[in-house]
DRENLO-29584 format. One record per residue (C-alpha): x, y, z; residue in three letters. Coordinates in pm, 1 decimal. Layout:
! residues N
+----------+----------+----------+------+
!       px !       py !       pz ! rest !
+----------+----------+----------+------+
!        X !        Y !        Z !  ALA !
...
+----------+----------+----------+------+
//
This chain:
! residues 309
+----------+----------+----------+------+
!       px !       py !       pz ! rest !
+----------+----------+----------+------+
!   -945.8 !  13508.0 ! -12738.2 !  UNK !
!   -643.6 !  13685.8 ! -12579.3 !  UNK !
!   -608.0 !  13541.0 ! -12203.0 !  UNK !
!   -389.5 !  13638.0 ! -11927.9 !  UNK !
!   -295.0 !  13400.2 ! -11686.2 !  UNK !
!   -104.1 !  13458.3 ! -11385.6 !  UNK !
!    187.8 !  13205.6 ! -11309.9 !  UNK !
!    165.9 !  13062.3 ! -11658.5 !  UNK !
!    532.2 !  12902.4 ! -11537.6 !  UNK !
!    403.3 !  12747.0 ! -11189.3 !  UNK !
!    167.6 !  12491.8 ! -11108.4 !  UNK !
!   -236.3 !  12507.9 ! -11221.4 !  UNK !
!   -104.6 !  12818.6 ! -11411.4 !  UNK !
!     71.5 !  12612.9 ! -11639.8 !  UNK !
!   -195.0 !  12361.3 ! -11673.0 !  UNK !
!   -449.5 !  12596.1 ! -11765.2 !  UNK !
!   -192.1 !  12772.4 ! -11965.9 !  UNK !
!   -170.8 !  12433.6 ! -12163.3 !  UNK !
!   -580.1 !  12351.1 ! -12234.2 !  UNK !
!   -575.6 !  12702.8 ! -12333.7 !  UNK !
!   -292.5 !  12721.9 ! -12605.4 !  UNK !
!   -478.8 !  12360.9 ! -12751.6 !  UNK !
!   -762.9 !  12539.2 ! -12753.2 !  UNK !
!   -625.1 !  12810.4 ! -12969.8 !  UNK !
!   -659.7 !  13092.4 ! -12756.3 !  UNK !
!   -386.5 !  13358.5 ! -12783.6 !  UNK !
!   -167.2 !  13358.4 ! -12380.2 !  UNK !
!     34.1 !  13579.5 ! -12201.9 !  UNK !
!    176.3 !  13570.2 ! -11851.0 !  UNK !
!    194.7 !  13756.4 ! -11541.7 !  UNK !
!    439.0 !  13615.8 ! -11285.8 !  UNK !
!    706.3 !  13726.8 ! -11066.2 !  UNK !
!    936.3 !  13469.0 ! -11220.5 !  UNK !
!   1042.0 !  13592.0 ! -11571.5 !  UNK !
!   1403.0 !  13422.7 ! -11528.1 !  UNK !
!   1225.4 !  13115.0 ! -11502.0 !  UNK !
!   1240.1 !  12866.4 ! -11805.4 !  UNK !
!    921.6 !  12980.7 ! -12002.3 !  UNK !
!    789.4 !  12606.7 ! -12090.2 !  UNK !
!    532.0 !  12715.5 ! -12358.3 !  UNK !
!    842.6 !  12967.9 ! -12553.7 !  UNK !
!    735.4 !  13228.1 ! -12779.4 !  UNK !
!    366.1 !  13087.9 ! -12740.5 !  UNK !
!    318.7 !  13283.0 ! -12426.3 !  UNK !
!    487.3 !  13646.4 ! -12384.1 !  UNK !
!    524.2 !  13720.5 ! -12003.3 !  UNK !
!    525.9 !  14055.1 ! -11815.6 !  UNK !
!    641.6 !  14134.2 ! -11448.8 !  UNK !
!    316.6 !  14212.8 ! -11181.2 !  UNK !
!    461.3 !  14520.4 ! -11129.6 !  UNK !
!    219.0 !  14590.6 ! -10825.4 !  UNK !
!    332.5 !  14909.0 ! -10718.3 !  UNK !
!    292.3 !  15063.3 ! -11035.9 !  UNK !
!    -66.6 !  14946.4 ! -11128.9 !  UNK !
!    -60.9 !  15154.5 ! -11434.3 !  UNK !
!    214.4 !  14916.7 ! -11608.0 !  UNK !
!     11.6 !  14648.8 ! -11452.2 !  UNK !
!   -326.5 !  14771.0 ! -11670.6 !  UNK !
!    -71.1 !  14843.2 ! -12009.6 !  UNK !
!     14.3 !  14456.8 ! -11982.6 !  UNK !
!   -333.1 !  14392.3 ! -11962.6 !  UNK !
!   -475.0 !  14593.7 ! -12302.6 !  UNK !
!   -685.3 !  14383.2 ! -12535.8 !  UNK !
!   -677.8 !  14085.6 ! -12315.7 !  UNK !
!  -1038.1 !  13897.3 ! -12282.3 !  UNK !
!  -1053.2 !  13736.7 ! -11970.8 !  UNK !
!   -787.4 !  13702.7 ! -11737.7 !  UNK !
!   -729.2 !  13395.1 ! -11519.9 !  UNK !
!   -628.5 !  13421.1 ! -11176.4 !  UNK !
!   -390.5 !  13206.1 ! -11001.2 !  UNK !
!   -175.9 !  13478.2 ! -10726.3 !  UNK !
!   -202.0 !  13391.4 ! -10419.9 !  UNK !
!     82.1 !  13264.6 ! -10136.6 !  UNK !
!      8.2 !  12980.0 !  -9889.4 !  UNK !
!    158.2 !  13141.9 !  -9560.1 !  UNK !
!    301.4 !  13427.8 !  -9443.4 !  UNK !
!    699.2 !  13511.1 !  -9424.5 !  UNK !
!    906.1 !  13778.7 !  -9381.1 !  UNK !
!    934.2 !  13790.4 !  -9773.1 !  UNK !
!    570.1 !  13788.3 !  -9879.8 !  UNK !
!    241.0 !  13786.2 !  -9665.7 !  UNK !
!   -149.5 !  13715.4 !  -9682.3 !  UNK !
!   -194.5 !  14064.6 !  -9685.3 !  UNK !
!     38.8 !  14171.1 !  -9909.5 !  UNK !
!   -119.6 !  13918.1 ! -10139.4 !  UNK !
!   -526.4 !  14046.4 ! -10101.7 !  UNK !
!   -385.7 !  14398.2 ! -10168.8 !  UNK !
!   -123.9 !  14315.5 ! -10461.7 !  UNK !
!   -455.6 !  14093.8 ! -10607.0 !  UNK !
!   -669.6 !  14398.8 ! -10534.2 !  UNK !
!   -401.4 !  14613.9 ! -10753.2 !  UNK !
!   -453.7 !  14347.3 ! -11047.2 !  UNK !
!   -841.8 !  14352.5 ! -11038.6 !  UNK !
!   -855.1 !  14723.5 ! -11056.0 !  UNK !
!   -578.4 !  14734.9 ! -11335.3 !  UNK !
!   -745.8 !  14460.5 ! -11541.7 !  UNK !
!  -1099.0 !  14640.6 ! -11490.3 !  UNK !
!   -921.1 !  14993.9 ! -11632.5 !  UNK !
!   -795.7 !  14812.3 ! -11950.0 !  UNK !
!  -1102.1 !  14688.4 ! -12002.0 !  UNK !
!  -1105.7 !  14313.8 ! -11984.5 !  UNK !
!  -1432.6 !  14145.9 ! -12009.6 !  UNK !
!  -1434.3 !  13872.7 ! -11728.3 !  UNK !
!  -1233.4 !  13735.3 ! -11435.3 !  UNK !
!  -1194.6 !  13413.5 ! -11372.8 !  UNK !
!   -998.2 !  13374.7 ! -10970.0 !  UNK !
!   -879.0 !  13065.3 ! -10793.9 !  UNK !
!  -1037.3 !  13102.1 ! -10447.9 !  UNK !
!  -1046.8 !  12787.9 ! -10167.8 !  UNK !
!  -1328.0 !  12626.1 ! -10027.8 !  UNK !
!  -1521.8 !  12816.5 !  -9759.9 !  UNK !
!  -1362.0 !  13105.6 !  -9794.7 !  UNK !
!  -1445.9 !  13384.5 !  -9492.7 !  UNK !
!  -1374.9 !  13697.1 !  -9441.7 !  UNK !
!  -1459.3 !  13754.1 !  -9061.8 !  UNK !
!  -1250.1 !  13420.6 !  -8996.0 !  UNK !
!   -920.7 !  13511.0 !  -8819.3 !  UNK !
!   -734.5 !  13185.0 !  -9047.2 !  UNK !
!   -564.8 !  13494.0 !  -9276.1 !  UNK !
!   -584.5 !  13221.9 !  -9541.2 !  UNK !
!   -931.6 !  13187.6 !  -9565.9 !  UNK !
!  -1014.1 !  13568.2 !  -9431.1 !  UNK !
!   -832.8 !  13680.4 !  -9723.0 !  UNK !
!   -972.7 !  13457.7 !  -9958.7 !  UNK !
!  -1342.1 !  13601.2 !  -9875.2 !  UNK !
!  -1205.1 !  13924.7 !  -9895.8 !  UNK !
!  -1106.6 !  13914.8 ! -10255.8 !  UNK !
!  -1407.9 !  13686.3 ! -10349.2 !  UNK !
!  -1574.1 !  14017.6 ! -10249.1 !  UNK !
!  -1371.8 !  14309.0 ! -10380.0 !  UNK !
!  -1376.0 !  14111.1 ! -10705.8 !  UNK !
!  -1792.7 !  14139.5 ! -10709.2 !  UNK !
!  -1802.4 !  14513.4 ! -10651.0 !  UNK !
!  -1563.3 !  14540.0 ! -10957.3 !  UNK !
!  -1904.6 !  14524.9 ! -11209.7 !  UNK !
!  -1680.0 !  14270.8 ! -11410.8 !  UNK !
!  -1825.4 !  13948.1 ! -11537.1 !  UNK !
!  -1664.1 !  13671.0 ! -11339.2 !  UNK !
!  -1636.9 !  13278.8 ! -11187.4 !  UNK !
!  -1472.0 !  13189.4 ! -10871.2 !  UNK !
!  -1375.9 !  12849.2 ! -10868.7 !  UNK !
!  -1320.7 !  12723.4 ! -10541.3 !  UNK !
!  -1104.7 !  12410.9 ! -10482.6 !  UNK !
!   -955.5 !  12196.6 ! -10198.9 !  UNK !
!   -630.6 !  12035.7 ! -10237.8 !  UNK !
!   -477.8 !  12008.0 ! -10547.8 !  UNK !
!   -290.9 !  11700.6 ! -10660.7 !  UNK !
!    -51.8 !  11647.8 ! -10968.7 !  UNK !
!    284.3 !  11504.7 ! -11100.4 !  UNK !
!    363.0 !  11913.9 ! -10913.4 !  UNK !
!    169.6 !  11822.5 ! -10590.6 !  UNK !
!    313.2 !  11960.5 ! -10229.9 !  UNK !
!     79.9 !  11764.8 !  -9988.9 !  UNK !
!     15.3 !  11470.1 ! -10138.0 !  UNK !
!    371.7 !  11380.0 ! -10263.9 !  UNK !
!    544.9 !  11492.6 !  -9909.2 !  UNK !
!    263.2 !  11254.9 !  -9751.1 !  UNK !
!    417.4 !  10979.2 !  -9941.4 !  UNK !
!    802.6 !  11095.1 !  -9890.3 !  UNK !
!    692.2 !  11078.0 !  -9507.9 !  UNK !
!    560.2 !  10734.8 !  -9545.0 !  UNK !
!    857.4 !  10649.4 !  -9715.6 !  UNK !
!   1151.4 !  10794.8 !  -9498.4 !  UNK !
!    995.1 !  10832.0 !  -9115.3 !  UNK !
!    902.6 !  10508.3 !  -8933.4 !  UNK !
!    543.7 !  10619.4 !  -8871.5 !  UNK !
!    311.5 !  10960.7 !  -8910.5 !  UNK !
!     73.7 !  11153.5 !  -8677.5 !  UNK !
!   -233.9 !  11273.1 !  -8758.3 !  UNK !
!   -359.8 !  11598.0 !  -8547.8 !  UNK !
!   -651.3 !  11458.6 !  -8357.1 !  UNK !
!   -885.8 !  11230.3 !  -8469.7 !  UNK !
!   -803.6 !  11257.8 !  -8818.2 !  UNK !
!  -1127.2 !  11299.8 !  -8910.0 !  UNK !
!  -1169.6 !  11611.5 !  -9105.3 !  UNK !
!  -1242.9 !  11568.1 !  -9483.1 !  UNK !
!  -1074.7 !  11705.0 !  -9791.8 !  UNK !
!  -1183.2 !  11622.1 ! -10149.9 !  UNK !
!   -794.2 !  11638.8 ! -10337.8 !  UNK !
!   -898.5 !  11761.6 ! -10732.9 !  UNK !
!   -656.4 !  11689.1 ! -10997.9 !  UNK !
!   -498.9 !  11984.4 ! -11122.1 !  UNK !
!   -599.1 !  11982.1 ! -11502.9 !  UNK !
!   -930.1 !  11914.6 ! -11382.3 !  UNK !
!   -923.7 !  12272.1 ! -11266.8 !  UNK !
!   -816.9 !  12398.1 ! -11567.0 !  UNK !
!  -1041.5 !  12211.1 ! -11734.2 !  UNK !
!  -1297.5 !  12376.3 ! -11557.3 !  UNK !
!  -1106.0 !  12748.0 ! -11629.0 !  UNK !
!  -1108.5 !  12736.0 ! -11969.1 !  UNK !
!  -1434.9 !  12620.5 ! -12005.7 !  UNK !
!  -1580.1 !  12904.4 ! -11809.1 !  UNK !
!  -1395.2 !  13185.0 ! -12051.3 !  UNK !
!  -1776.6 !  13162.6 ! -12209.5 !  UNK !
!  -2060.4 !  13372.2 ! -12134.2 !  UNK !
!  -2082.6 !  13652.1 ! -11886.3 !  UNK !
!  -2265.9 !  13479.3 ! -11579.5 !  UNK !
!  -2175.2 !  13559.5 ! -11243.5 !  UNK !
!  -2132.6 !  13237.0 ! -11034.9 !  UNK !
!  -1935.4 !  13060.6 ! -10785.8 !  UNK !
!  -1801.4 !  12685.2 ! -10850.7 !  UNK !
!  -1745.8 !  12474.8 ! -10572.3 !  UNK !
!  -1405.6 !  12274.8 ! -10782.9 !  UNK !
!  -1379.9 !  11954.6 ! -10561.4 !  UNK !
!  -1274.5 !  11587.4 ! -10684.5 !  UNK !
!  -1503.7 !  11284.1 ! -10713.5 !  UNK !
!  -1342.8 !  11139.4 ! -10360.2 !  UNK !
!  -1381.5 !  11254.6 ! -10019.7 !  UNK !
!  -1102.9 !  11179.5 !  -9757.5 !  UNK !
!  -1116.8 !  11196.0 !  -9379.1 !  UNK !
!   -728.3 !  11286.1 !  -9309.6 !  UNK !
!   -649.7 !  10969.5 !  -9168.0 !  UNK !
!   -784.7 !  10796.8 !  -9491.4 !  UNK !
!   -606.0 !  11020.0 !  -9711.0 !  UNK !
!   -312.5 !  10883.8 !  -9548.5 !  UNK !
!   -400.4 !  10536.0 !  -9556.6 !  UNK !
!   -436.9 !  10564.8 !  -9916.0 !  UNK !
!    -95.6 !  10667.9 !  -9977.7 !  UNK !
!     81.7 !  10424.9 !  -9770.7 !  UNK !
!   -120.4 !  10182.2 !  -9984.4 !  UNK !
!    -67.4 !  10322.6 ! -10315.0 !  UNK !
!    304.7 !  10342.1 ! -10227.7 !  UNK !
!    280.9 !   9990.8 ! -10097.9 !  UNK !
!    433.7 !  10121.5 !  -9738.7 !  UNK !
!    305.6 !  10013.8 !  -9399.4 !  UNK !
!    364.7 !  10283.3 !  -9143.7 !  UNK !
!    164.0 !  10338.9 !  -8782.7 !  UNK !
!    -78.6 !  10630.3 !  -8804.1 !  UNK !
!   -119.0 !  10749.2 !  -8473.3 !  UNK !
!   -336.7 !  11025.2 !  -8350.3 !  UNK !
!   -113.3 !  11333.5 !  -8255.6 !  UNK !
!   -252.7 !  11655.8 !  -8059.1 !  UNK !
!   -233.8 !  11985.3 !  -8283.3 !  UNK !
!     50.4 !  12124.9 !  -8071.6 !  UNK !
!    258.4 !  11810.5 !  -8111.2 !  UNK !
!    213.8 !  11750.0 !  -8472.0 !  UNK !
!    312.9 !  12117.3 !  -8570.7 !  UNK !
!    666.3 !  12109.4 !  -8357.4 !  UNK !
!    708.3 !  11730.7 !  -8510.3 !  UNK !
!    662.7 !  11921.5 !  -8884.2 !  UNK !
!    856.1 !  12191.4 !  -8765.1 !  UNK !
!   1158.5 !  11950.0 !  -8676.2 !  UNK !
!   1082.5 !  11723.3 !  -9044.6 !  UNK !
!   1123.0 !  12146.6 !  -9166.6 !  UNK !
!   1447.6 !  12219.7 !  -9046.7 !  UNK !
!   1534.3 !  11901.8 !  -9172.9 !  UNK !
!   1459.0 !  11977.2 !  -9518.5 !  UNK !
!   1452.8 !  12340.1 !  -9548.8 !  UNK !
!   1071.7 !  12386.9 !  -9560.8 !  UNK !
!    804.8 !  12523.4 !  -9353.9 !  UNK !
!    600.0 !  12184.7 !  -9380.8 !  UNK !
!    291.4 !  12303.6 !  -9214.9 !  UNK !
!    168.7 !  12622.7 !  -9021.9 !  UNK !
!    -74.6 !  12636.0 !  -8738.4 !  UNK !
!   -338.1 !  12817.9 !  -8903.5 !  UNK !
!   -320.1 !  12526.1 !  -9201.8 !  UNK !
!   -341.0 !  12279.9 !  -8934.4 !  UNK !
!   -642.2 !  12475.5 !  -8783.1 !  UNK !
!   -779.4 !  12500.6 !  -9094.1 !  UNK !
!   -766.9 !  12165.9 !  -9181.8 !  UNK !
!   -952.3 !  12049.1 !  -8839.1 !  UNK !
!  -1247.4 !  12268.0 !  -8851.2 !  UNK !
!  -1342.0 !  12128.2 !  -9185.5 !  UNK !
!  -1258.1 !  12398.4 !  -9402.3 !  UNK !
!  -1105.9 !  12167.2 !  -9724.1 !  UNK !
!  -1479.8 !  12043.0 !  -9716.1 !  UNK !
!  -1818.7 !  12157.3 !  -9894.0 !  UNK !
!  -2115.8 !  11934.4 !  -9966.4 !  UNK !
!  -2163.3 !  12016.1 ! -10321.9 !  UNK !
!  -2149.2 !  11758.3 ! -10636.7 !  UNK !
!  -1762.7 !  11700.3 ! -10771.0 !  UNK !
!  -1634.2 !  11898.6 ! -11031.8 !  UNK !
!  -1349.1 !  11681.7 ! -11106.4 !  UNK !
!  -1323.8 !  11348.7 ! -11300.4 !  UNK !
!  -1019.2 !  11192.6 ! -11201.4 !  UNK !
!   -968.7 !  11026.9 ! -10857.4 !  UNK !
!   -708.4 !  11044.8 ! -10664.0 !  UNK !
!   -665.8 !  10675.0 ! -10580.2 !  UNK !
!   -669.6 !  10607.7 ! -10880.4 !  UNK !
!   -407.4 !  10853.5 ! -11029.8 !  UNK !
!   -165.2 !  10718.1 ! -10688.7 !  UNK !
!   -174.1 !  10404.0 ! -10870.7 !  UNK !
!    -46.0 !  10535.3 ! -11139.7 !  UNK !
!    228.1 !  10705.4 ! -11015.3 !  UNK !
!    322.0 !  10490.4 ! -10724.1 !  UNK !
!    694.5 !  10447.9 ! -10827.1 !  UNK !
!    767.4 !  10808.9 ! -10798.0 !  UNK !
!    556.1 !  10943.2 ! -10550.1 !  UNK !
!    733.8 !  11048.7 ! -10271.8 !  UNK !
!   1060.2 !  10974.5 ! -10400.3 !  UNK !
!   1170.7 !  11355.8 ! -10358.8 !  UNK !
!   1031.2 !  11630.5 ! -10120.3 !  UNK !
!    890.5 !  11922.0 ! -10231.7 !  UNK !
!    966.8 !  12242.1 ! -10108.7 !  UNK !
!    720.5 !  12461.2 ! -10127.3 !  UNK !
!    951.6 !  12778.9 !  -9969.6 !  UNK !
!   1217.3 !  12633.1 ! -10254.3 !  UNK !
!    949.2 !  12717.7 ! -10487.4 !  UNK !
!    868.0 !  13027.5 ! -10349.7 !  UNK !
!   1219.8 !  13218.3 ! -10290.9 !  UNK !
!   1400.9 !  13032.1 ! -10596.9 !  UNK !
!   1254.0 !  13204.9 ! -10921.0 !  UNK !
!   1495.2 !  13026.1 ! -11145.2 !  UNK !
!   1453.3 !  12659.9 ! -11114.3 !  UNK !
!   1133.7 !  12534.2 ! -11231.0 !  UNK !
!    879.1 !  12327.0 ! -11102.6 !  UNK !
!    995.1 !  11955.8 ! -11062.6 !  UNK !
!    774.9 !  11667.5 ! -11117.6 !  UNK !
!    684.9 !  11417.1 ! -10849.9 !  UNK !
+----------+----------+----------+------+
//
């Protein structure tokens, strides 16, 4: 089949990009980053969004299958916003509807909810919605945190264990997340390019975290002993804000932080994923952490791509 994938040349993007070019399937991109190093060459063609002009946006789209979607942006700046994003996604659901493509497949986030005022997750139920009145076929896969040789949380986790002389946790720490491996979600994508049923996927991995354990199991894997102390909310975001100017990133927002203590990274549902996390920390414990990972560098440079952990 013909698939479009947004961010072919970021992070799941490229994974799924990958499982599908194995499996044959004929790719091409849509991305705001065209000067950045196309890994896959003249395998996948890519194309600008082109947002405000959705007609170019539905031209790029002609004779594609399915389309995969990855957009989205993880806080709100002066360059690019939550809303911005639901009505730039909006643009691309309507355009790939008009040139006829058969099925959607869109990267949502657990417990998505669009009368919540987290913009994240309000905007995420907003689209999970706009993309079932479209009369497309379609599967929203839903996952938690991601993790990978690419990985944002989990890496800087470890670069904090390695450079500060011990981490907070806001609260009790007790929140769960259930981390999925990255090409365990695209696994999952390009397996549901079949059929036209309508469903939602809760994509979680095989391990379930309180916060404080996730960090535990870091410090392990990384074979670093650090206190983890119990932080309030307000504290822990001005001591990320401080690690931030430090580094040039926006480590962690309020709303993420909020986000994270009511539970939200958290569904009771079977795992989709296979590998574990612990496991895969193992594996990589002599370069996790060694570098932090920007993800505003990410977002602003569209040149440099994506380094691995």
């Amino acid at each position: 089949m013909r698939i479009a994938v947004t961010g072919a040349f970021g992070y799941s993007g490229r994974y799924i990009t990958a499982r599908l070019l194995a499996a044959g399937h004929e790719v091409i991109t849509l991305t705001n980053s065209l000067q950045r190093a196309n890994p896959f060459g003249e395998r996948v063609a890519a194309f600008p969004f082109h947002f405000d002009e959705p007609n170019m946006v539905r031209d790029s789209l002609r004779g594609v299958d399915t389309l995969i979607n990855t957009y989205w942006v993880r806080f709100d700046h002066r360059l690019f916003t939550h809303r911005q994003a639901v009505e730039n996604t909006k643009v691309l659901f309507s355009a790939a509807k008009d040139a006829g493509v058969r099925r959607i497949i869109h990267v949502s986030i657990t417990n998505p909810d669009s009368n919540s005022d987290l913009p994240y997750f309000r905007g995420k139920g907003e689209l999970e919605s706009h993309l079932r009145s479209q009369g497309l076929s379609y599967c929203i896969l839903r996952p938690t945190v991601l993790f990978g040789k690419e990985d944002v949380l989990i890496n800087n986790i470890a670069w904090s264990l390695r450079h500060l002389p011990l981490i907070g946790v806001f609260g009790s720490g007790n929140y769960k997340l259930q981390p999925i491996y990255v090409d365990d979600l695209a696994r999952a994508a390009v397996e549901k390019l079949a059929g036209n049923a309508d469903e939602v996927v809760e994509a979680i991995g095989p391990e379930t975290f309180t916060y404080r354990e996730l960090v535990s199991s870091v410090a392990r894997a990384i074979g670093v002993r650090r206190p983890i102390i119990s932080v309030s909310p307000w504290l822990g975001y001005w001591g990320c804000r401080l690690v931030g100017l430090l580094v040039g990133d926006l480590v962690i927002t309020r709303e993420e932080i909020r986000g994270l203590m009511e539970g939200r990274l958290y569904v009771d549902a079977p795992p989709l994923g296979n590998v574990k996390l612990t496991e895969w920390m193992d594996r990589h414990r002599n370069t996790l952490g060694r570098h932090y990972t920007s993800e505003m560098a990410r977002r602003i440079d569209r040149v440099a791509g994506y380094r691995s952990n």
